[in-house]
C-alpha positions as CSV (number, residue, x, y, z in Angstrom):
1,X,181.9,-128.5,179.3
2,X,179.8,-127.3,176.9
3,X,180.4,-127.8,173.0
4,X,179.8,-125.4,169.8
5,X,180.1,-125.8,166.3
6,X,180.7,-123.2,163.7
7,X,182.1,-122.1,160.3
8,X,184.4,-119.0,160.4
9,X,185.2,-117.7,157.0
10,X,188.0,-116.3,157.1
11,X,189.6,-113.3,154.6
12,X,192.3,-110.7,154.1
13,X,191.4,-107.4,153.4
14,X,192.9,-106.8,150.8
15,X,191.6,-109.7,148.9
16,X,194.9,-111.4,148.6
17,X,195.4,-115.1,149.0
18,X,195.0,-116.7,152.4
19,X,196.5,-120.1,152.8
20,X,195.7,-122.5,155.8
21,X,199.1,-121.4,157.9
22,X,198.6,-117.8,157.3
23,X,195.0,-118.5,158.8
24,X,196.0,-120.7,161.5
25,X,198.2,-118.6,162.7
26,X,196.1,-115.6,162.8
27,X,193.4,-117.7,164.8
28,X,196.0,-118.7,167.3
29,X,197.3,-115.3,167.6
30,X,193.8,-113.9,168.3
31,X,193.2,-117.1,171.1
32,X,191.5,-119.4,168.9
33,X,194.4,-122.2,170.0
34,X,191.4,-125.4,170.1
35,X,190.4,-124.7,166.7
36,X,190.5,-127.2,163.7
37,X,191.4,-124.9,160.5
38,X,190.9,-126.3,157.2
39,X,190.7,-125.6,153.6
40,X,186.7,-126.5,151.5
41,X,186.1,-125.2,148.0
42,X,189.4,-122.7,148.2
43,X,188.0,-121.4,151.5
44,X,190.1,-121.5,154.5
């Protein structure tokens, strides 16, 4: 199995704040279930 590292930056469109559930959740509901979501410098 091959492994890949990445950084996703994720925002919400209307440039409203977007904690680390709200992004989690919206990973997972895309099928993005593996991934390890956290928060650096504000950023989820």
């Amino acid at each position: 199995m091959s492994r890949h590292e990445f950084t996703l930056i994720v925002a919400r469109a209307d440039g409203g704040e977007f904690g680390l559930e709200a992004a989690s959740d919206a990973l997972f509901e895309a099928g993005c279930d593996d991934a390890l979501v956290g928060i650096r410098c504000g950023v989820p």
